[in-house]
C-alpha positions as CSV (number, residue, x, y, z in Angstrom):
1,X,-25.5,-7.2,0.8
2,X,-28.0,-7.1,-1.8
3,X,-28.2,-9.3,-5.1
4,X,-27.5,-7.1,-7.5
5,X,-24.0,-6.5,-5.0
6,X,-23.4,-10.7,-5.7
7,X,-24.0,-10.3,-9.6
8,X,-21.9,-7.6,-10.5
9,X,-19.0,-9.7,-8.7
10,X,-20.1,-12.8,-7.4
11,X,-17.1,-13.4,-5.6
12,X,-17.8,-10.4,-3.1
13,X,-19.6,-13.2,0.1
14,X,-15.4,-14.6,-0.1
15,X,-13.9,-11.7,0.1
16,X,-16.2,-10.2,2.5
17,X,-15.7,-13.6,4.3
18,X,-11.7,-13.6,4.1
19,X,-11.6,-10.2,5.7
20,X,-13.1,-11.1,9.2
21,X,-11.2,-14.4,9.0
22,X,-7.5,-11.4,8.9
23,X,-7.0,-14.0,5.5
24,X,-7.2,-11.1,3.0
25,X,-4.4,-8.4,2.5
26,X,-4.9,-5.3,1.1
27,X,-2.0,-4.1,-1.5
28,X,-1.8,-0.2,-2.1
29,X,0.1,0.7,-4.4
30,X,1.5,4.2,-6.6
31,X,-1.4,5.2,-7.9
32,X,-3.9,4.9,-4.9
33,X,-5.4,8.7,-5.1
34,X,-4.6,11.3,-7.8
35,X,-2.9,14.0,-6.6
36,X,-3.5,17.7,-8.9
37,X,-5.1,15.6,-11.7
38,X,-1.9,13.7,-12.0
39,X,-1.0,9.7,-9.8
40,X,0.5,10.0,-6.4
41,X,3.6,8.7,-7.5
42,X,3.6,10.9,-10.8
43,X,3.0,14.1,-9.1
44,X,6.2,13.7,-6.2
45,X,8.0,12.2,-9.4
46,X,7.5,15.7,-11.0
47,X,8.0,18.1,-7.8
48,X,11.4,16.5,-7.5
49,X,12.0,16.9,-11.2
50,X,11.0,20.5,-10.9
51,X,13.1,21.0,-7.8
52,X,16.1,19.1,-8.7
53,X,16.4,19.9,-12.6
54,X,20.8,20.0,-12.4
55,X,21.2,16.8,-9.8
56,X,19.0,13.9,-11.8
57,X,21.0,12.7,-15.0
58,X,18.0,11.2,-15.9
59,X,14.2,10.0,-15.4
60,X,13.6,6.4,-16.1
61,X,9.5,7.1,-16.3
62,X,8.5,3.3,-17.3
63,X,9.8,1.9,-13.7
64,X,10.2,5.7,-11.6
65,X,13.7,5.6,-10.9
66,X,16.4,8.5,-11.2
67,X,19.7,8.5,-12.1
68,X,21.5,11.1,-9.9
69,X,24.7,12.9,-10.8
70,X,26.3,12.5,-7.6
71,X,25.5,10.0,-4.8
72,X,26.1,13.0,-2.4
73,X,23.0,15.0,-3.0
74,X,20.2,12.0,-2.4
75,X,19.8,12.5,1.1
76,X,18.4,16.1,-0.2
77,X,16.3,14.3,-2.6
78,X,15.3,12.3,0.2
79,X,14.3,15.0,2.1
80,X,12.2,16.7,-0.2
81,X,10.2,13.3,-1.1
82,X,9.6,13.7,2.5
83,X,8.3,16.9,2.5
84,X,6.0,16.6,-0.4
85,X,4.6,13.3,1.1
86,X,3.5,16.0,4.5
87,X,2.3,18.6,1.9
88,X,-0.3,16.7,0.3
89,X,-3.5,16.3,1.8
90,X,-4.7,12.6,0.9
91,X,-7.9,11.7,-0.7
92,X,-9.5,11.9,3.3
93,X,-13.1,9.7,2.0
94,X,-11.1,6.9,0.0
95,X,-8.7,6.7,3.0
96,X,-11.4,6.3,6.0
97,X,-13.1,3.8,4.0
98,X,-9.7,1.8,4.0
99,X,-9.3,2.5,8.0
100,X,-13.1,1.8,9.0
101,X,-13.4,-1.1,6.6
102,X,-12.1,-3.9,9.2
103,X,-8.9,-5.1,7.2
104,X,-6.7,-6.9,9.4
105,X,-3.1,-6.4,7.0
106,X,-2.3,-3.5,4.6
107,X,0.9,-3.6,2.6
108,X,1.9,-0.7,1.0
109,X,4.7,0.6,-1.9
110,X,4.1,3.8,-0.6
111,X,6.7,5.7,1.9
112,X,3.6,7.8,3.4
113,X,2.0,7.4,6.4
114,X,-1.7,8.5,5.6
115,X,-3.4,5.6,6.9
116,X,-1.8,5.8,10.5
117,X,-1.8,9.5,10.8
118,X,-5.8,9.3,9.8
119,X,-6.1,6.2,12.2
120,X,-4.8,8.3,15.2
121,X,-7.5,11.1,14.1
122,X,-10.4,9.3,14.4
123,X,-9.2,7.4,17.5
124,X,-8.3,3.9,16.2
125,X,-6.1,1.6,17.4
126,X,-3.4,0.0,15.1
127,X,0.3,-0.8,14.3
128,X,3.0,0.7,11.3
129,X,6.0,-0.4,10.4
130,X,8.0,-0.5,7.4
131,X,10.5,-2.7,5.6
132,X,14.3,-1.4,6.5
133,X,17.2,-3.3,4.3
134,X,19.5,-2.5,6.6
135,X,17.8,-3.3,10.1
136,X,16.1,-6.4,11.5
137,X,13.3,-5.8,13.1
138,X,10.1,-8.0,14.4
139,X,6.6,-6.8,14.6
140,X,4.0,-6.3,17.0
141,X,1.3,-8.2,15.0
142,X,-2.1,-7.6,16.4
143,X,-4.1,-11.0,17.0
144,X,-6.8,-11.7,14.8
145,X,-10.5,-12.4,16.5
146,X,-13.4,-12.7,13.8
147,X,-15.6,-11.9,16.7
148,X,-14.2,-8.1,17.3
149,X,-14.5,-6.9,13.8
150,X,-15.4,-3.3,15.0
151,X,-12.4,-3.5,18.0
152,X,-10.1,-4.8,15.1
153,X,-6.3,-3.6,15.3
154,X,-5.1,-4.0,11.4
155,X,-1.1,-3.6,10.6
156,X,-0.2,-1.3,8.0
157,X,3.3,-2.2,6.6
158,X,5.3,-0.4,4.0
159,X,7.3,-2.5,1.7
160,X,9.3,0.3,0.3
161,X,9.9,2.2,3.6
162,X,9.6,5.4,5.3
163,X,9.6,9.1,5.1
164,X,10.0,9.3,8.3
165,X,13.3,7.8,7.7
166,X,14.5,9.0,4.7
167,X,17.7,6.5,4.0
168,X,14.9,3.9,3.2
169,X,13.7,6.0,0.6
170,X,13.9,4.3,-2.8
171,X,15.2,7.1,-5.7
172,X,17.3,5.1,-7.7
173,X,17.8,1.3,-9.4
174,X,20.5,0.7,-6.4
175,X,18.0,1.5,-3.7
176,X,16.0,-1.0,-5.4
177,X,18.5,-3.5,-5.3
178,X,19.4,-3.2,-2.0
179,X,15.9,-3.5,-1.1
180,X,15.6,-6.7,-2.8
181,X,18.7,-7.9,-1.5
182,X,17.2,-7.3,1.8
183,X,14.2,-9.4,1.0
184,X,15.9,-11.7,-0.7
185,X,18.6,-12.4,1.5
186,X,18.9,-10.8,5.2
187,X,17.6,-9.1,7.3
188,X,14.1,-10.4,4.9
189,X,10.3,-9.4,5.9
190,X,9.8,-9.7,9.7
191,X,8.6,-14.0,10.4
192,X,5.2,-12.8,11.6
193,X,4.5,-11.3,9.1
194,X,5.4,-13.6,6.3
195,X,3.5,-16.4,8.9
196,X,0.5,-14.2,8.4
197,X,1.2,-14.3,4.2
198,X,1.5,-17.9,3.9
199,X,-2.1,-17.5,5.7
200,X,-3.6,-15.5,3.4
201,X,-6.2,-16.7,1.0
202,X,-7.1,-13.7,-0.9
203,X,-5.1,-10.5,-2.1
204,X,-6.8,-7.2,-3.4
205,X,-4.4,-4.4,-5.1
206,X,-5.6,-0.8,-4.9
207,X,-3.8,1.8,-7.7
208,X,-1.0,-0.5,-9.0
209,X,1.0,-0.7,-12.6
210,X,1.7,-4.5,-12.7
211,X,3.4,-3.2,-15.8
212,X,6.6,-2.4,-13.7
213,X,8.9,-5.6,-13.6
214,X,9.9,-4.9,-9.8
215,X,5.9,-4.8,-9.2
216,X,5.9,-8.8,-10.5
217,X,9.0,-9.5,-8.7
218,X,7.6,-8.4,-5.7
219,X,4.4,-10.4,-6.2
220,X,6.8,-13.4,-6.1
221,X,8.4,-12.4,-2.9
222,X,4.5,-12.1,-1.3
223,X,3.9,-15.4,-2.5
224,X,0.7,-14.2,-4.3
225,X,0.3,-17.4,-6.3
226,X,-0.6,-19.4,-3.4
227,X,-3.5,-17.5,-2.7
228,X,-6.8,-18.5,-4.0
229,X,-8.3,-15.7,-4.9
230,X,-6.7,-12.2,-6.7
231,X,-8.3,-8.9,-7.7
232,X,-7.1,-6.0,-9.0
233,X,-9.2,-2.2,-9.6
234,X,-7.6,-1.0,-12.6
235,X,-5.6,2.3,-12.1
236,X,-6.2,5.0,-15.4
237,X,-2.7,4.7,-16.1
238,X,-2.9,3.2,-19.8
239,X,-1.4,-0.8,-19.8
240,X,-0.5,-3.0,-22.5
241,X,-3.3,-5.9,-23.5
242,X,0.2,-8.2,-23.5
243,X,1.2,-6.9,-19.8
244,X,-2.3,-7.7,-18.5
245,X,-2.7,-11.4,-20.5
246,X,0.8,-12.2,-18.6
247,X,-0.4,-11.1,-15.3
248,X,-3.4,-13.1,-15.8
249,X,-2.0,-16.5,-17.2
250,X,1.2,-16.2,-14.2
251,X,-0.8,-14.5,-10.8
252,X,-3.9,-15.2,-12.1
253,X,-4.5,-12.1,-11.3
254,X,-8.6,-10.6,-12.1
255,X,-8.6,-7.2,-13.2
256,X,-12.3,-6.0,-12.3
257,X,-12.2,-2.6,-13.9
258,X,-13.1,0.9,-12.1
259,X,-16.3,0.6,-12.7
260,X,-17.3,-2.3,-10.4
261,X,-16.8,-0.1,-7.3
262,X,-15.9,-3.1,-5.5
263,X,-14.5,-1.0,-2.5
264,X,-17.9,0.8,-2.1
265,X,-19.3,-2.8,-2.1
266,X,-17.1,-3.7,0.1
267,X,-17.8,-1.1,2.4
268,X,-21.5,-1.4,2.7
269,X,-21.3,-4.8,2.8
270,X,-19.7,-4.2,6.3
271,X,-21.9,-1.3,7.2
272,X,-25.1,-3.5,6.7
273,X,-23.8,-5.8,9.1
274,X,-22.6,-3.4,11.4
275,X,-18.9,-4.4,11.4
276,X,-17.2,-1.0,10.1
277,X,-14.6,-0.1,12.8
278,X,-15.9,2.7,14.9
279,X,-14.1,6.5,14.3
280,X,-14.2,8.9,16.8
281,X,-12.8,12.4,14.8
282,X,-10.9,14.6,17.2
283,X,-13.6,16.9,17.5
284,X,-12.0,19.1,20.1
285,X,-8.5,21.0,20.2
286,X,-7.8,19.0,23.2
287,X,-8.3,16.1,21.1
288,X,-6.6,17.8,18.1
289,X,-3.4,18.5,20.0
290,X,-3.2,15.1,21.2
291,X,-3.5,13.4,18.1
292,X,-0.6,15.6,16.3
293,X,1.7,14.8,19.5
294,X,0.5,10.6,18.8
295,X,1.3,11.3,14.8
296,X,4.5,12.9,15.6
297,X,5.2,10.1,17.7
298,X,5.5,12.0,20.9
299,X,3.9,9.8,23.5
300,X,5.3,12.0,26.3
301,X,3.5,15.4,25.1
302,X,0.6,13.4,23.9
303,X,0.0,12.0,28.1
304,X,1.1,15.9,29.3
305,X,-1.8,17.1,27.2
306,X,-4.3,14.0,28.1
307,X,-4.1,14.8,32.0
308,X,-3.8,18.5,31.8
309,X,-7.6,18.0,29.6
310,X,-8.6,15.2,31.5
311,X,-8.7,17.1,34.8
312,X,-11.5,17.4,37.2
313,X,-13.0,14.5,34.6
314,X,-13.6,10.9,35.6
315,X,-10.2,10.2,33.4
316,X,-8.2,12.0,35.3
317,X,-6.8,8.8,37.6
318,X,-6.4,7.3,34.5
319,X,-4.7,9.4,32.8
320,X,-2.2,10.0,35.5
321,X,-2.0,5.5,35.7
322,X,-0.6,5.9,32.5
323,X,2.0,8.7,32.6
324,X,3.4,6.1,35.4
325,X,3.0,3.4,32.7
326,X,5.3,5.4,30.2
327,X,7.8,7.2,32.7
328,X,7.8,3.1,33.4
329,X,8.7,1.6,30.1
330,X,11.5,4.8,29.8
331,X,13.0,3.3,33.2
332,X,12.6,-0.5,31.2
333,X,14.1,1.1,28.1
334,X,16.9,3.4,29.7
335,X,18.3,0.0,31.8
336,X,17.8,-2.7,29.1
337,X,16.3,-4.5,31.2
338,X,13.0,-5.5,28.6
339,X,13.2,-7.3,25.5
340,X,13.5,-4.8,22.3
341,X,10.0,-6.6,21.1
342,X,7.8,-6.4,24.2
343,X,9.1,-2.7,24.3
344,X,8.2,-1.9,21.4
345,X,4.4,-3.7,22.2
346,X,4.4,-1.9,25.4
347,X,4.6,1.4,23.5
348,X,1.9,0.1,21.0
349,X,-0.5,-0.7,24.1
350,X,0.2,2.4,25.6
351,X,-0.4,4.7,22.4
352,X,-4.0,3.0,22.2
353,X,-4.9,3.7,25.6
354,X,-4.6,7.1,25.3
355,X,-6.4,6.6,21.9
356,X,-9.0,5.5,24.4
357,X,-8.9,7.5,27.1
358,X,-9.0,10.4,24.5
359,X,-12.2,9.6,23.3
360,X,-14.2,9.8,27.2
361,X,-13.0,13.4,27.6
């Protein structure tokens, strides 16, 4: 990290620090990558508008919500959020920087699922989950060892849920309600995870609008004023001087501008000290098919197609270990005889060793 890195933001050495300690989280948030010119969160915005011009009463633009004519055609809606999410390819070189840089906890406002389908591409190791108001659900929340940087296993958690189950979707100002009576109230953010908040001495917030009341009260549910240190890139979405003086005065929040390049900083920072995470790119359609079985979440196929590859290969033994492993935890699953949590771990465990294994063939 070079001088001239400390004087255009002195406060890089913390940061830098608070990320191998797992005490920073990184906050995505709707405007992460532009998408056609256009934010993320404007351009599915406007696809649904396009496609759905006699179902939405009307566009509430300052917050993003819809008012829908009839209740009965959102899980349509829902399903077409999900298929634009899959259709757009996803700034790739913004994205890897956020996997290889050795973050321990991303949050995100996003539904998509770009940073663990990229994570299983370049072979690493990691957990997702997202916020469902209607289910309560623990995590498996990876250890964090300041010593194994490069061998890190972050969590990336999305606040506003899934498209991969579409009824979490938010669309309207009662699916925002009922998100924040689920945070508010019951089932609430997993306890390991809000342990790890409580922990968490600095926050960093990639592509947000803090103009958007439900973005400030969600800062008070993360409990961002305890932290002691909180930056924000500016997004080119225009904001009101008033908006930002707020922000300031309640979160203390310190806008650094786009022109800082703090996350290249950030990034070379790490690669000078040798403590990026280490990416392996399916290079191979062996490797290739695996990967799309892992992001599809089809362990089963993704172990068929690890030993059929790995055969006559010093994996092979392995590989046939762990499709005992798995036909195992079905057995385990099938009986109830294992706790919901160390099932779900087991499948975590078992996902990264073929993440593993993958990369020897």
């Amino acid at each position: 990290m070079t001088k001239a890195d400390n004087d255009d933001f002195p406060d890089l050495p913390r940061l830098v620090a608070d990320i191998k300690t797992g005490k920073c989280a990184l906050i995505l948030g709707p405007d992460i990558f532009p998408v056609n010119g256009m934010p993320l969160s404007t351009y599915i915005r406007n696809k649904i508008l396009e496609r759905f011009p006699d179902q939405i009463a009307a566009y509430y633009e300052r917050d993003g919500f819809f008012l829908l004519r009839n209740a009965d055609d959102k899980p349509e809606i829902q399903d077409e959020i999900t298929y634009q999410f899959q259709d757009i390819d996803g700034d790739e070189e913004l994205l890897r920087k956020l996997i290889e840089i050795p973050f321990s906890l991303v949050l995100s406002v996003n539904p998509d699922t770009f940073l663990r389908d990229l994570s299983f591409k370049y072979g690493l190791p990691h957990r997702f989950a997202w916020f469902d108001a209607n289910k309560e659900e623990d995590l498996d929340m990876p250890e964090v060892d300041p010593d194994l940087l490069r061998q890190r296993v972050p969590l990336y958690y999305n606040m506003l849920g899934c498209i991969e189950k579409q009824s979490t979707l938010i669309l309207d100002y009662d699916d925002l309600f009922r998100l924040f009576q689920g945070l508010i109230a019951a089932p609430k953010l997993p306890g390991r995870l809000m342990v790890r908040l409580k922990e968490t001495t600095s926050y960093l917030f990639l592509g947000f609008q803090f103009d958007r009341w439900h973005t400030q009260l969600l800062l008070r549910l993360l409990d961002v004023k305890r932290a002691a240190r909180r930056f924000a890139l500016e997004s080119d979405a225009p904001k009101e001087e008033a908006t930002e003086a707020f922000l300031i005065n309640q979160f203390r929040i310190r806008f650094l501008g786009t022109e800082t390049h703090l996350l290249d900083q950030l990034y070379q920072a790490f690669a000078e000290e040798g403590n990026l995470r280490v990416i392996n790119p399916a290079n191979t359609p062996a490797k290739e098919s695996i990967v799309r079985f892992l992001q599809k979440g089809n362990t089963e196929n993704a172990i068929e197609k690890l030993i059929e590859a790995a055969k006559g290969t010093p994996v092979e033994q392995a590989a046939m270990g762990l499709s005992a492993r798995y036909y195992n935890w079905k057995t385990e699953k099938s009986g109830g005889r294992m706790d919901s949590r160390d099932l779900f771990r087991e499948m975590n465990l078992i996902n990264d060793a073929i993440l593993t294994f993958a990369k020897e063939l």
